[in-house]
PDB file of N, CA, C and O in Angstrom:
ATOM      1  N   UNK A   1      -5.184  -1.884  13.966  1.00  0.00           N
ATOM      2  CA  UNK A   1      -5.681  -0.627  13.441  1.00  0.00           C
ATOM      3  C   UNK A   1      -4.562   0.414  13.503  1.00  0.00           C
ATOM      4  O   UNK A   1      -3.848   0.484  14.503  1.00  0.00           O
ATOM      5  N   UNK A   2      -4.403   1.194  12.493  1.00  0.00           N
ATOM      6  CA  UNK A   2      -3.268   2.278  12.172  1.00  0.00           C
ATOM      7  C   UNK A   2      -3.795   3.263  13.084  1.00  0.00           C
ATOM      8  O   UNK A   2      -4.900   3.798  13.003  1.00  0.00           O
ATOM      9  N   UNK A   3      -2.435   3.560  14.427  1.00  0.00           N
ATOM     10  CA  UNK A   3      -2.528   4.983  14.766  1.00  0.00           C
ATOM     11  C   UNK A   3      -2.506   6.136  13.755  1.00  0.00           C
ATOM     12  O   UNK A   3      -3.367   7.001  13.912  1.00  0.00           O
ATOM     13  N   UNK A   4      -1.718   6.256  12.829  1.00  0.00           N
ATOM     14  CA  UNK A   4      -1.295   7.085  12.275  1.00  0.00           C
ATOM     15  C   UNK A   4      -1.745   6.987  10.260  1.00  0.00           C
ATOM     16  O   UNK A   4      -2.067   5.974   9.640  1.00  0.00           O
ATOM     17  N   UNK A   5      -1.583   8.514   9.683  1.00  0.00           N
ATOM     18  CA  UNK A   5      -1.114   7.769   8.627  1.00  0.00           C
ATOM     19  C   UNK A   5      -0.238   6.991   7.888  1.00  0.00           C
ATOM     20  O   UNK A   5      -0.485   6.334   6.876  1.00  0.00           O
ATOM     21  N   UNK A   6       0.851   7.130   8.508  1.00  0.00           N
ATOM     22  CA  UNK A   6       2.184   6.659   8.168  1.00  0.00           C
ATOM     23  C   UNK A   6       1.964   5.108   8.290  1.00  0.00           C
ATOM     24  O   UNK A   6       2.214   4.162   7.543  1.00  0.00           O
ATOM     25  N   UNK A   7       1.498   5.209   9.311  1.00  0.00           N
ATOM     26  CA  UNK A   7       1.327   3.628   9.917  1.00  0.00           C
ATOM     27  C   UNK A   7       0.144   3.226   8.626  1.00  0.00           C
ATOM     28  O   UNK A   7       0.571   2.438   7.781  1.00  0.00           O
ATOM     29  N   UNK A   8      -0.917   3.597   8.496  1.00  0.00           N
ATOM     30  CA  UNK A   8      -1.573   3.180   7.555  1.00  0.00           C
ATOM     31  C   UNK A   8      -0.882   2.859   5.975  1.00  0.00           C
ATOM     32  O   UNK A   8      -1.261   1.909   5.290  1.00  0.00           O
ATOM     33  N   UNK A   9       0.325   3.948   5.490  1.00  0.00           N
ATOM     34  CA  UNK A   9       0.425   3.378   4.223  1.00  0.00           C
ATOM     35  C   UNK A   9       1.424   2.446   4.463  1.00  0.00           C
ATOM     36  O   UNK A   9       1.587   1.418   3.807  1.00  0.00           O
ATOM     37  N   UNK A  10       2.110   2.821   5.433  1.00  0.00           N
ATOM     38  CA  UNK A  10       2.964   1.568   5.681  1.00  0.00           C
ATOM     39  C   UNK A  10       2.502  -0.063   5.220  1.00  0.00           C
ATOM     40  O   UNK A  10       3.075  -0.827   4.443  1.00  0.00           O
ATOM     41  N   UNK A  11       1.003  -0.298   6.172  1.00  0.00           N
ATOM     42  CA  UNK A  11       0.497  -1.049   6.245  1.00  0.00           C
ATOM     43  C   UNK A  11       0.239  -2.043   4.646  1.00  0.00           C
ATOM     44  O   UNK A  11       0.487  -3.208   4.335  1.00  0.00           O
ATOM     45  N   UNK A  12      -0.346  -0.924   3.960  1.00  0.00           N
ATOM     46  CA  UNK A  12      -0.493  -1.222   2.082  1.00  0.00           C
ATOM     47  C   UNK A  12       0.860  -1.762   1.752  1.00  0.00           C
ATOM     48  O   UNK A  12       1.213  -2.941   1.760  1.00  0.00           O
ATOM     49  N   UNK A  13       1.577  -0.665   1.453  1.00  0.00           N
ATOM     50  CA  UNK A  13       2.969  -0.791   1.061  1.00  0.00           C
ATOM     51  C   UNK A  13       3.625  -1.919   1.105  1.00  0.00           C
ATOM     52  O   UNK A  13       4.027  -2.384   0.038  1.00  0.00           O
ATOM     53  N   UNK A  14       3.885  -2.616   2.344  1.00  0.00           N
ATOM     54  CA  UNK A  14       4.766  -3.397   3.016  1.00  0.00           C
ATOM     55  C   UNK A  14       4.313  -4.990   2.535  1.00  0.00           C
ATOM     56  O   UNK A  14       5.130  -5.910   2.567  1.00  0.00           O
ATOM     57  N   UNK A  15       2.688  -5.201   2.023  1.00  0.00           N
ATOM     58  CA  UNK A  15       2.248  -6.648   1.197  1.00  0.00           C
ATOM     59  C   UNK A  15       2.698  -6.304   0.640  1.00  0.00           C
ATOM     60  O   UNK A  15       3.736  -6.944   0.807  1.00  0.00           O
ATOM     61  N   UNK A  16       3.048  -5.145  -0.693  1.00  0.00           N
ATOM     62  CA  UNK A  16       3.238  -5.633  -1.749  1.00  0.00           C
ATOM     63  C   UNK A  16       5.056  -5.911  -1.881  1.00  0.00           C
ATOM     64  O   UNK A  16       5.733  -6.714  -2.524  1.00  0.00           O
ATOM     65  N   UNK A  17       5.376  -4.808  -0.926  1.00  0.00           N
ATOM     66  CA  UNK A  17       6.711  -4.652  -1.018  1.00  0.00           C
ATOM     67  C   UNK A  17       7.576  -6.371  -0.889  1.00  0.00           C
ATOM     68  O   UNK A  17       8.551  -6.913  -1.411  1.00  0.00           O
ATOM     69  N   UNK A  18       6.714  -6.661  -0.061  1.00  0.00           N
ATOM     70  CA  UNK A  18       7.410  -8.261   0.511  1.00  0.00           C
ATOM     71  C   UNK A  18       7.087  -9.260  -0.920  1.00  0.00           C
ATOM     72  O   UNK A  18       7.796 -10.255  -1.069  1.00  0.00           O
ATOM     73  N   UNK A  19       6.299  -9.037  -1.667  1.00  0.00           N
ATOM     74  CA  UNK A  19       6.138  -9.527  -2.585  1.00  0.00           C
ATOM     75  C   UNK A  19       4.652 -10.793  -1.990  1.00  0.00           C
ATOM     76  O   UNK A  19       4.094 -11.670  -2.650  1.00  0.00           O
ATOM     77  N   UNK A  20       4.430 -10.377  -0.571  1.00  0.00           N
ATOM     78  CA  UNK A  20       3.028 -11.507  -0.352  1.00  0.00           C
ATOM     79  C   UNK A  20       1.917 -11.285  -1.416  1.00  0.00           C
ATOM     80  O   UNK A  20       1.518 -12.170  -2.173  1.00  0.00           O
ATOM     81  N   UNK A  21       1.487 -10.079  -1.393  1.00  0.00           N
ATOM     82  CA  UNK A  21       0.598 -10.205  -2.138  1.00  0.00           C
ATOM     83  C   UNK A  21       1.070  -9.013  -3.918  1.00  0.00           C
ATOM     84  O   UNK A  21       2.006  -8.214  -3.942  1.00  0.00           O
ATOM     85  N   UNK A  22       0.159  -9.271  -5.063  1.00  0.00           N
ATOM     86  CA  UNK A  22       0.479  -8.775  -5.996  1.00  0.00           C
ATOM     87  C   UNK A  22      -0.213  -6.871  -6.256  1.00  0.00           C
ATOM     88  O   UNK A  22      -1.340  -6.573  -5.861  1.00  0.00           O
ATOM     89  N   UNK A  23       0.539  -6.039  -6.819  1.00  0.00           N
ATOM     90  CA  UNK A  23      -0.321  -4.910  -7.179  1.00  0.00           C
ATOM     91  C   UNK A  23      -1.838  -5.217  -7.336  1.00  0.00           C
ATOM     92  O   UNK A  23      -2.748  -4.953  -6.549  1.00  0.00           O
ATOM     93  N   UNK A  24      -1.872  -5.627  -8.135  1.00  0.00           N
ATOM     94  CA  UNK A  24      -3.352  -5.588  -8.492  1.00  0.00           C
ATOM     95  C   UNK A  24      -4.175  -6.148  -7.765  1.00  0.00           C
ATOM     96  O   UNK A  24      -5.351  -5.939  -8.060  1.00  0.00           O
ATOM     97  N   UNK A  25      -3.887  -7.067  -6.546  1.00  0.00           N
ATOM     98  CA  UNK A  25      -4.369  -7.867  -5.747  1.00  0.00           C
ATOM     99  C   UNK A  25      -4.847  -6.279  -4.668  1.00  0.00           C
ATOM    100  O   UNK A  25      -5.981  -5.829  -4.504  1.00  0.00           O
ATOM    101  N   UNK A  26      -3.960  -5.920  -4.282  1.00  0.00           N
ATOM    102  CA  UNK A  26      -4.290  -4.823  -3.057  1.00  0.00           C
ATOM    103  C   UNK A  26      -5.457  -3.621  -4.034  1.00  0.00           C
ATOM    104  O   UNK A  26      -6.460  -3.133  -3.512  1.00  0.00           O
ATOM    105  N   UNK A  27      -5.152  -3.422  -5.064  1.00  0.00           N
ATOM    106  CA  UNK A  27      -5.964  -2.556  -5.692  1.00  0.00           C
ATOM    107  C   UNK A  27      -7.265  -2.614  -5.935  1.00  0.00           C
ATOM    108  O   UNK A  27      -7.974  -1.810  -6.541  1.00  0.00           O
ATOM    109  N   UNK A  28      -7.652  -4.065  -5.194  1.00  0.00           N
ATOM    110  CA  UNK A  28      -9.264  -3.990  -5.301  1.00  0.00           C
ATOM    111  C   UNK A  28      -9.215  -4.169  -3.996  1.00  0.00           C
ATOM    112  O   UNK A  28      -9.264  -5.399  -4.015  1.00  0.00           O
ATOM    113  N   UNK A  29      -9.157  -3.902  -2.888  1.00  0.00           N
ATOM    114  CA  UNK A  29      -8.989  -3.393  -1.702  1.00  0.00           C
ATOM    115  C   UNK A  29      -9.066  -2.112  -1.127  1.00  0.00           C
ATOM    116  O   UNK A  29      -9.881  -1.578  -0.375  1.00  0.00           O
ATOM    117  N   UNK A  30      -7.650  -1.618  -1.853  1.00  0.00           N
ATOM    118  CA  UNK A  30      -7.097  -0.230  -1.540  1.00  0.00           C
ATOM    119  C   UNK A  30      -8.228   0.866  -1.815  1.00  0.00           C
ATOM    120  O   UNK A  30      -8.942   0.764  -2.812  1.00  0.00           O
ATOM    121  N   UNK A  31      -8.392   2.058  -0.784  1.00  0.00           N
ATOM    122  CA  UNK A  31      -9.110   2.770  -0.724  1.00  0.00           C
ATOM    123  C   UNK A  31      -8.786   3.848  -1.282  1.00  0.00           C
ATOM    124  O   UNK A  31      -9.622   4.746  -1.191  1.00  0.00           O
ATOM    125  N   UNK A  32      -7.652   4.117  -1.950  1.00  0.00           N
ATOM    126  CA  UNK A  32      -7.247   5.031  -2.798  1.00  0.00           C
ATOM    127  C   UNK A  32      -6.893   4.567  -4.097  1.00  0.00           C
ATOM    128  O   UNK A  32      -7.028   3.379  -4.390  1.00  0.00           O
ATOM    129  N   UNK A  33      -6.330   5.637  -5.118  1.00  0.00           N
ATOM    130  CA  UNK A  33      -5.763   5.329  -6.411  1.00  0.00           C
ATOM    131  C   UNK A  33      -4.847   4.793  -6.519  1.00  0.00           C
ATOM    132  O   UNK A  33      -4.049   4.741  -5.583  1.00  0.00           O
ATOM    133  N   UNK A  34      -4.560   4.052  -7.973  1.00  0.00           N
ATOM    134  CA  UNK A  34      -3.209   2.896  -8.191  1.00  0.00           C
ATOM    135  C   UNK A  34      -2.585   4.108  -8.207  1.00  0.00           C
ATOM    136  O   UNK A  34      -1.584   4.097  -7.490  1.00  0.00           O
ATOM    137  N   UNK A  35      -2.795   5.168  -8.758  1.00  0.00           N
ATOM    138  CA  UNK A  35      -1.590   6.391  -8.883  1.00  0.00           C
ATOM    139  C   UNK A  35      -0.891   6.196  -7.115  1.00  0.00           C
ATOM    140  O   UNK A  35       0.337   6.122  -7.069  1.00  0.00           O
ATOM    141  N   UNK A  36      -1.462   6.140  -6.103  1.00  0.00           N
ATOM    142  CA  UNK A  36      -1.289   6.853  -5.183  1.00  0.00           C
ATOM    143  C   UNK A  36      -0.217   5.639  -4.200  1.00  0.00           C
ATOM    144  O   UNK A  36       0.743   5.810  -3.449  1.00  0.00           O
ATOM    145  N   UNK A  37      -1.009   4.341  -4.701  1.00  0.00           N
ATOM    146  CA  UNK A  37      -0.275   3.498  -3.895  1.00  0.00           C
ATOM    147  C   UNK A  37       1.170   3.164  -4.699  1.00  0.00           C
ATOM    148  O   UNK A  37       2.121   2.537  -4.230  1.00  0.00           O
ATOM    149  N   UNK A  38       1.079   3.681  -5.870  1.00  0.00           N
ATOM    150  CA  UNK A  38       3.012   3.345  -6.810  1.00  0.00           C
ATOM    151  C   UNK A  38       3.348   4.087  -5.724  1.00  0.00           C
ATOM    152  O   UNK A  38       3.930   3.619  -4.746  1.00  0.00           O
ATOM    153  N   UNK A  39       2.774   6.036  -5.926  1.00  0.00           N
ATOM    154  CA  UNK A  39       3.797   6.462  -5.173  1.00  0.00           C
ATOM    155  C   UNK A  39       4.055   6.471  -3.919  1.00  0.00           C
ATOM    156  O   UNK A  39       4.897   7.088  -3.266  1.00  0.00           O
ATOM    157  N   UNK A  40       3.230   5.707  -3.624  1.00  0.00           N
ATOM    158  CA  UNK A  40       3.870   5.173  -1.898  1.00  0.00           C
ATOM    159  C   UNK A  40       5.334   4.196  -1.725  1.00  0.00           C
ATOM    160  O   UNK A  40       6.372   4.119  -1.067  1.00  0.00           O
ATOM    161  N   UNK A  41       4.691   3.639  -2.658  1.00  0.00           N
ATOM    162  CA  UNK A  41       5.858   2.442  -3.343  1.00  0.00           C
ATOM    163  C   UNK A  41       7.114   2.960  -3.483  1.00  0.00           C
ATOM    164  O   UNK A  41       8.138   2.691  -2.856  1.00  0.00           O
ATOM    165  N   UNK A  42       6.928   3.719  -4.358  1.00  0.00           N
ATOM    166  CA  UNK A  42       8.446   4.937  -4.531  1.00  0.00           C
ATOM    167  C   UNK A  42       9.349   5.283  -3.280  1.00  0.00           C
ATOM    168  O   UNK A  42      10.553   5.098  -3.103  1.00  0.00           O
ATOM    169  N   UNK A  43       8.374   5.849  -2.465  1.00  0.00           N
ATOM    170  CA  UNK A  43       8.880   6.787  -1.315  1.00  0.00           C
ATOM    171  C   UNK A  43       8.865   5.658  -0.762  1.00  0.00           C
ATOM    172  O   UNK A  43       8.978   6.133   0.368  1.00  0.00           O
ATOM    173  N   UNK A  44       8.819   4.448  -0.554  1.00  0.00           N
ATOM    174  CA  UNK A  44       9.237   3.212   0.766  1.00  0.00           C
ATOM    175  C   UNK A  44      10.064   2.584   0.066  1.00  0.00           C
ATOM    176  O   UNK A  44      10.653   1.609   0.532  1.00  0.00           O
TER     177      UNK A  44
END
């Protein structure tokens, strides 16, 4: 469980970043917008 937020988008970020899992895979998951998790993407 995420202390933090950081730690939380980290958490998103870091499947897709590794390439384990695909965008669209986390996006029926993710508790926010595809807008929101690119720009997480961006900034990591």
């Amino acid at each position: 469980m995420p202390k933090n937020i950081l730690e939380e988008r980290i958490r998103w970020v870091k499947m897709v970043d590794d390439g384990k899992v695909k965008l669209k895979d986390v996006l029926i998951l993710f508790p926010y917008s595809e807008r929101t998790l690119k720009r997480w993407l961006r900034t990591y």
